[in-house]
Kinemage of the C-alpha trace (Angstrom):
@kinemage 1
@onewidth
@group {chain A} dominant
@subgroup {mainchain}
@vectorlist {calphas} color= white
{ca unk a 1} P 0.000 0.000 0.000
{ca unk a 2} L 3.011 2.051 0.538
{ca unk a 3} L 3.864 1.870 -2.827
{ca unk a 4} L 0.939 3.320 -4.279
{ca unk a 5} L 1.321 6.935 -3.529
{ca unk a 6} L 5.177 7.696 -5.111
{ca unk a 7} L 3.955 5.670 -8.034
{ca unk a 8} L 0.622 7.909 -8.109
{ca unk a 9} L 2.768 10.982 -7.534
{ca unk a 10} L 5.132 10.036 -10.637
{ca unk a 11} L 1.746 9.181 -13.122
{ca unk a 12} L -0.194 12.355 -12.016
{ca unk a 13} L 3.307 14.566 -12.604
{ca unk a 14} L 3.665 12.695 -15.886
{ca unk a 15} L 0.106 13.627 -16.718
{ca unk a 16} L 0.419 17.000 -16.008
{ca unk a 17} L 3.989 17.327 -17.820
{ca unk a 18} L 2.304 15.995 -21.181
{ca unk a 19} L -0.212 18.704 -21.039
{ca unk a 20} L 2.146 21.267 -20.612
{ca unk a 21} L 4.123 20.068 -23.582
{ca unk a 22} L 0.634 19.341 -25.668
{ca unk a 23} L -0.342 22.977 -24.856
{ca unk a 24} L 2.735 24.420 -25.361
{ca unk a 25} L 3.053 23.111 -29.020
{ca unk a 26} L -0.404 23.373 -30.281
{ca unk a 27} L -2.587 25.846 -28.191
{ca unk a 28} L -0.294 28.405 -27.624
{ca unk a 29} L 0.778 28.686 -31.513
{ca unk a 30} L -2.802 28.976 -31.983
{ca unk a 31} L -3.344 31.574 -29.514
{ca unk a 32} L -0.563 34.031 -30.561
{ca unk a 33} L -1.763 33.212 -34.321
{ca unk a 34} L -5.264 34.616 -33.484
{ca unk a 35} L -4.270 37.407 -31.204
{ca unk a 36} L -1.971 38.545 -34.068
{ca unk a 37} L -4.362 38.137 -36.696
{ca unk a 38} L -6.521 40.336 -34.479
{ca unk a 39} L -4.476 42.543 -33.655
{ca unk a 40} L -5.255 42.316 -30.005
{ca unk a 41} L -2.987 43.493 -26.876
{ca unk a 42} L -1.112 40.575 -25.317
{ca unk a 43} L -3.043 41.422 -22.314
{ca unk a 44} L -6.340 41.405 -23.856
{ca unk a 45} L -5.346 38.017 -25.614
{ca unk a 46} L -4.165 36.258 -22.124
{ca unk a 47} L -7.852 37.258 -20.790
{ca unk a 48} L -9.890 36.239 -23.618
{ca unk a 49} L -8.029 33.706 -25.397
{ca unk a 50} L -7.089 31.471 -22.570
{ca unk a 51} L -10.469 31.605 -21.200
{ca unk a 52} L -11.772 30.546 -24.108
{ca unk a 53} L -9.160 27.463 -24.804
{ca unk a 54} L -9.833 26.814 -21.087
{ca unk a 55} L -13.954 26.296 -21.399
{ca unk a 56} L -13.743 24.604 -24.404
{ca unk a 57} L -13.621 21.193 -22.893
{ca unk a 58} L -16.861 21.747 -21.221
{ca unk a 59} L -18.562 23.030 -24.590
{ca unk a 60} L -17.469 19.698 -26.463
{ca unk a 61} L -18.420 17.201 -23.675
{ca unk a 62} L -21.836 19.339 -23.229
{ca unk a 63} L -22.294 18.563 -27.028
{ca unk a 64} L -21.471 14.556 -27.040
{ca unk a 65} L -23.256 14.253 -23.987
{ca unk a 66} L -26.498 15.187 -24.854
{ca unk a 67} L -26.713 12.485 -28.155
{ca unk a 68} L -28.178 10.444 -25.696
{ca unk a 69} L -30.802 9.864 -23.113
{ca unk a 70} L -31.792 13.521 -22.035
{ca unk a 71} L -31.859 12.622 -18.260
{ca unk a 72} L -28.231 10.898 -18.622
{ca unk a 73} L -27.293 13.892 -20.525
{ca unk a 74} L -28.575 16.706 -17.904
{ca unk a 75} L -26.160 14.762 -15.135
{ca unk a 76} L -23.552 13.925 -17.006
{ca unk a 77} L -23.272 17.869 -17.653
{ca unk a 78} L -23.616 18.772 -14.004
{ca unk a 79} L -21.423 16.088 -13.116
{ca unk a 80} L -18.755 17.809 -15.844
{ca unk a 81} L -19.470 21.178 -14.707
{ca unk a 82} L -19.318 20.686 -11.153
{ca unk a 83} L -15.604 18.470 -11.277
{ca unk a 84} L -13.958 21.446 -13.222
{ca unk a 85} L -14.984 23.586 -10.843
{ca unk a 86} L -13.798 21.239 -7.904
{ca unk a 87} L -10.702 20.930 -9.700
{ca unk a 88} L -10.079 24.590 -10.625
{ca unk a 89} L -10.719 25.459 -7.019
{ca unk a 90} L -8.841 22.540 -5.084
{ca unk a 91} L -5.747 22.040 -7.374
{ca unk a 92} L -5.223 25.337 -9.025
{ca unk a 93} L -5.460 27.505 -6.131
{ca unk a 94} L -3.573 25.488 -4.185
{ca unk a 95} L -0.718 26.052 -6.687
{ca unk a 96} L -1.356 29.731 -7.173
{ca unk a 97} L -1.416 30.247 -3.353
């Protein structure tokens, strides 16, 4: 039992250290391509632009979730909606504070 946390430590930093290099290759690009194209501060673009790459997750599971059962659907959403906001208050502020 001992075992499982370092191992879960090493899989959750390997997780996170794909993203990072997945976002950093592809979103980003994408994000100074559209803030140059228009013309928008770098500022403006970190606000916007992020946010946007940021919800649109929880737009694309909202949309395959609801080609189903509509009571399935309506949970699954809420269930979606409710972990990214567990997660974005648990986990990220944690590393922000």
């Amino acid at each position: 039992m001992w075992l499982f946390v370092p191992i879960a430590i090493i899989v959750i930093w390997m997780l996170f250290k794909f993203i990072i290099e997945v976002v950093d290759e592809y979103i980003g690009n994408s994000l100074v391509y559209i803030a140059e194209a228009l013309k928008m501060s770098e500022a403006l673009a970190g606000v916007t632009l992020i946010a946007f790459a940021n919800g649109a997750s929880d737009i694309i599971v909202s949309l395959v979730s609801t080609d189903g059962d509509a009571d399935s659907a309506i949970a699954y959403n809420i269930g979606c909606l409710l972990g990214d906001g567990l997660f974005v208050c648990t986990v990220m502020m944690f590393l922000v504070i």
